[in-house]
C-alpha positions in Angstrom: 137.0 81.4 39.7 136.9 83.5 43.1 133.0 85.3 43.0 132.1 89.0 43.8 128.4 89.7 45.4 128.3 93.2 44.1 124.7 94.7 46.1 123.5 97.9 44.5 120.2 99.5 43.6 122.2 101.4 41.0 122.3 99.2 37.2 125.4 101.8 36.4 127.3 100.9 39.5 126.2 97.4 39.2 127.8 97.5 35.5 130.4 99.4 36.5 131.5 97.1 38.7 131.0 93.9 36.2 133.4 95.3 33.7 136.2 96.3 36.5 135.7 92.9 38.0 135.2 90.5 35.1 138.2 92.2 33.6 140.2 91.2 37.0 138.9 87.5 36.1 136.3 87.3 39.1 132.9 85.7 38.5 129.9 88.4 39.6 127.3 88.1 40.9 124.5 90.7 40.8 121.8 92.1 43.3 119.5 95.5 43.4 118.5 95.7 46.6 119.3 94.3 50.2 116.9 91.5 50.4 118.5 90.3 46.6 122.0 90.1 48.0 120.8 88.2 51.4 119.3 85.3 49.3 122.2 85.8 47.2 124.8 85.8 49.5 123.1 82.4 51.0 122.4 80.4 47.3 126.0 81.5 46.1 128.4 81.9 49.1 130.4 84.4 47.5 133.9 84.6 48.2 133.4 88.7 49.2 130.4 91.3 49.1 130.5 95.0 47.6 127.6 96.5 49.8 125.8 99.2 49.2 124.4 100.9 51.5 121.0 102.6 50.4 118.8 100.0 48.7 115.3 99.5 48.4 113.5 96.7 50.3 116.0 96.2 52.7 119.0 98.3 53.3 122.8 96.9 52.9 123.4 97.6 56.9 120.5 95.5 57.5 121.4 92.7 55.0 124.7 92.9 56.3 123.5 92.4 60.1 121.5 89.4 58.5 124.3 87.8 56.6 126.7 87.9 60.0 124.0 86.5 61.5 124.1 83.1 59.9 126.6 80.6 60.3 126.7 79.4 56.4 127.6 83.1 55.5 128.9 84.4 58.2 132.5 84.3 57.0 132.1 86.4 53.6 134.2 89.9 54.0 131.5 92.8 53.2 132.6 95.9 52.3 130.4 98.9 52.5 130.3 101.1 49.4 128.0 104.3 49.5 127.9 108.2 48.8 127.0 107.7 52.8 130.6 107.2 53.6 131.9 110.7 53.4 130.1 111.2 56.9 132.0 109.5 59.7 128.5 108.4 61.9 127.9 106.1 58.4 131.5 104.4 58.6 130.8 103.9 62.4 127.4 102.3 61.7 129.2 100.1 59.1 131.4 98.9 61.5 129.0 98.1 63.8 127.6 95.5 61.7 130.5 93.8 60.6 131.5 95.8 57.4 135.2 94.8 56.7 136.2 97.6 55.2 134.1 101.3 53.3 134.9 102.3 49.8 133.0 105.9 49.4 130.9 106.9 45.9 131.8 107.7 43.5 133.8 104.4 43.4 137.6 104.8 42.1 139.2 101.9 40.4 142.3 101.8 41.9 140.6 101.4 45.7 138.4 98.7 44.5 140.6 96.7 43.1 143.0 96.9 45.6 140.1 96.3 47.7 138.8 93.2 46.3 142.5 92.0 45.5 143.2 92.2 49.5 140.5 90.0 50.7 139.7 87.2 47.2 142.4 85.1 46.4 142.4 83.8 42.6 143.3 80.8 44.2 140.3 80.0 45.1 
């Protein structure tokens, strides 16, 4: 079963999320802040990360940068979701670190499904 690394400080988003996911048949994994989804990211090797970008501890662009940085988890597709990403200097700074993709709060269903479903094969 393909698995999800959904990073967010927020236990609705995180919820959220679950349900959309687990109801597309994906395994998720959870984390609350940016430090949580590094060390998870590394321990599970998910197959794609939903990022957010405002976290306590560390922030998702900095977790991001971290996750890129190592060659065990340097492959997994992050994309950045945040109430950040209405302003154009965020989506730029996302880029930057290796963000595959931005899906702006609130989050619709429609865009992360097609989201997920474009880079996580059930295949897998």
């Amino acid at each position: 079963m393909p698995k999800v690394l959904v990073a967010d400080d927020s236990s609705d988003t995180r919820l959220f999320m679950w349900l959309v996911l687990t109801d597309s048949g994906f395994e998720v994994i959870q984390a609350e802040n940016g430090q949580e989804a590094l060390d998870r990211a590394v321990e599970e090797k998910p197959d794609l990360i939903l990022m957010d970008i405002s976290m306590p501890v560390m922030d998702g662009v900095e977790a991001a940068r971290l996750i890129h940085a190592d060659p065990a988890t340097k492959h997994i597709p992050i994309v950045a979701i945040s109430a950040h990403l209405w302003d154009g200097a965020w989506i730029e700074k996302t880029r930057e670190v290796g963000f595959i993709e931005c899906c702006p709060k609130p989050v619709d269903i429609d865009l992360i499904t097609t989201l997920v479903g474009k880079y996580v094969s059930h295949q897998n």
